[in-house]
One Martini backbone bead per residue (centre of mass of N, CA, C, O) as a GRO file, in nm:
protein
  101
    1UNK     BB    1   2.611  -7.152  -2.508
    2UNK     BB    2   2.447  -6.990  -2.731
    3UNK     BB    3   2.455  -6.715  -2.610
    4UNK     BB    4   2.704  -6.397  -2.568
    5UNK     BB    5   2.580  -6.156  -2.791
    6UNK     BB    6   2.407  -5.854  -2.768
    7UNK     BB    7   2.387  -5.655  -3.040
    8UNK     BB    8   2.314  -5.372  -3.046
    9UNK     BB    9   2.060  -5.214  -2.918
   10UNK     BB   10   1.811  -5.026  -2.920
   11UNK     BB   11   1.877  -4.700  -2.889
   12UNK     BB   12   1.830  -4.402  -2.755
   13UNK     BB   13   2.076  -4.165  -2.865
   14UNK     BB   14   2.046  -3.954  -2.611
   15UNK     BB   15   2.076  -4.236  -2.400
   16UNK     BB   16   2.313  -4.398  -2.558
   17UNK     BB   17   2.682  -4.394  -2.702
   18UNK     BB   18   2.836  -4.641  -2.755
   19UNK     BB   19   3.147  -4.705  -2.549
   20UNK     BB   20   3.021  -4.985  -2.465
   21UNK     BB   21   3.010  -5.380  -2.473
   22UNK     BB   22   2.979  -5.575  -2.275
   23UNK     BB   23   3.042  -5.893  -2.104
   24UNK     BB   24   2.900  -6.168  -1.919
   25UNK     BB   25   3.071  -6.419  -1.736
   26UNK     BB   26   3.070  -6.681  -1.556
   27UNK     BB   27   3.387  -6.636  -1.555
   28UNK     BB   28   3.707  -6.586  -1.522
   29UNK     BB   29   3.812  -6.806  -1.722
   30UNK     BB   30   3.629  -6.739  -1.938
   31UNK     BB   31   3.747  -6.462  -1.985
   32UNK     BB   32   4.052  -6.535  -1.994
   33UNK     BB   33   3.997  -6.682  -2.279
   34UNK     BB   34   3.899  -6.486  -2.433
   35UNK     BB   35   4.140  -6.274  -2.378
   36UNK     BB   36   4.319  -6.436  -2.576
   37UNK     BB   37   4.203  -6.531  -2.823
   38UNK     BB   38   4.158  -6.226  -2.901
   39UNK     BB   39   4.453  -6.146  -2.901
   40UNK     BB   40   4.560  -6.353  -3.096
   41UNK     BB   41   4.322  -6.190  -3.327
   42UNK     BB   42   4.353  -5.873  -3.271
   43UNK     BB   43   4.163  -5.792  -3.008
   44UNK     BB   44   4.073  -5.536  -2.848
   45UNK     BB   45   4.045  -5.528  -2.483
   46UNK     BB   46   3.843  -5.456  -2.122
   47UNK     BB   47   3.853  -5.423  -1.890
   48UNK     BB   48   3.563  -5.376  -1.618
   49UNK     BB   49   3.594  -5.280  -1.353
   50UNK     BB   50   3.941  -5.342  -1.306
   51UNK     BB   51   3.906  -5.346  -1.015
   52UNK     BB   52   3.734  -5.336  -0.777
   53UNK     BB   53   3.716  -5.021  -0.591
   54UNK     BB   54   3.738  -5.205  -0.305
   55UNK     BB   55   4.053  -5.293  -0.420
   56UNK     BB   56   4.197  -4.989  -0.379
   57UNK     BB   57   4.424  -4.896  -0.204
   58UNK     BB   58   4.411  -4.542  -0.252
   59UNK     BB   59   4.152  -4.480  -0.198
   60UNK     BB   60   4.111  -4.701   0.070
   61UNK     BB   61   3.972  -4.922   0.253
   62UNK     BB   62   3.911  -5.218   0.298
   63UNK     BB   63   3.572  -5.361   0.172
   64UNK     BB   64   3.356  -5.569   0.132
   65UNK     BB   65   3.241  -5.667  -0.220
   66UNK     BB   66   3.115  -5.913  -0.382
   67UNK     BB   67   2.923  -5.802  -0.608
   68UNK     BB   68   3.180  -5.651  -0.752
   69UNK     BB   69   3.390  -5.846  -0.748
   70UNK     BB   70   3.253  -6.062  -0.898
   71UNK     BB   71   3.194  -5.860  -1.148
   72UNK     BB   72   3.495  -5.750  -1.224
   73UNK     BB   73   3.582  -6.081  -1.310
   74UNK     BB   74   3.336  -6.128  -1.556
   75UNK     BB   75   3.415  -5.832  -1.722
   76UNK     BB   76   3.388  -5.752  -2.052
   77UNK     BB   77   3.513  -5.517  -2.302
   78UNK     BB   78   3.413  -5.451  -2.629
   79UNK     BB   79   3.478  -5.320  -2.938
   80UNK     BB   80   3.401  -4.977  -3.017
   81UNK     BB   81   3.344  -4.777  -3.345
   82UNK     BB   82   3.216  -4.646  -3.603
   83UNK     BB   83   3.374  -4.889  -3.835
   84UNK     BB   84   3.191  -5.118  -3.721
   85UNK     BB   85   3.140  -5.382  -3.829
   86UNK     BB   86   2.899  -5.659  -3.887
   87UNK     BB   87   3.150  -5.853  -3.957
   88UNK     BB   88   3.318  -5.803  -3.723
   89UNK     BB   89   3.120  -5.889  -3.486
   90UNK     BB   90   3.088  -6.182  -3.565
   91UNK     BB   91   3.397  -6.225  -3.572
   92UNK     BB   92   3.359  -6.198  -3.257
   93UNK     BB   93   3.172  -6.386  -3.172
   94UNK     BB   94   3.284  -6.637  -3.265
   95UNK     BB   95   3.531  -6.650  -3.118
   96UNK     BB   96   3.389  -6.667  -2.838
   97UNK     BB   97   3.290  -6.934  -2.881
   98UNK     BB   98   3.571  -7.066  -2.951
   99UNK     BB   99   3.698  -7.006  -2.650
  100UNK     BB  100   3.484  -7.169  -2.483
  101UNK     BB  101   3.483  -7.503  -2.620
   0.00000   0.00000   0.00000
């Protein structure tokens, strides 16, 4: 996979707060090889709407949505914050790329 993150591209700052960084990863094996690397190296990350919302038993009754389920089990979003330096940016890209190897 040559590249995994394609970081902060411009958005008009009106319409888009950068609250969060997704990454979507081929599987799930491969989320949680990079969340086990990355909290290794003190990086905290957050699962992206997981479980998917149709698997909340609270919420409803289960109705099978194939296609956000698999999507919450290979989404994770990556730390950011104003003080998030482009050094900082690299050396957590590289970890992922670590993680994947």
């Amino acid at each position: 996979m040559d590249q995994i993150v394609d970081v902060f591209q411009k958005f008009n700052p009106l319409s888009y707060n950068y609250s969060y960084v997704p990454v979507l990863f081929p599987s799930e094996t491969e989320l949680l090889a990079v969340i086990s690397h990355l909290k290794a190296n003190n990086v905290i990350t957050r699962r992206y709407f997981s479980p998917s919302l149709n698997e909340v038993k609270a919420i409803q009754q289960y109705t099978p949505c194939p296609v956000s389920e698999d999507l919450s089990r290979r989404i994770l979003c990556l730390p950011t914050y104003n003080e998030l330096s482009l050094d900082s940016v690299r050396w957590i890209s590289e970890l992922i790329l670590e993680a994947l190897k």
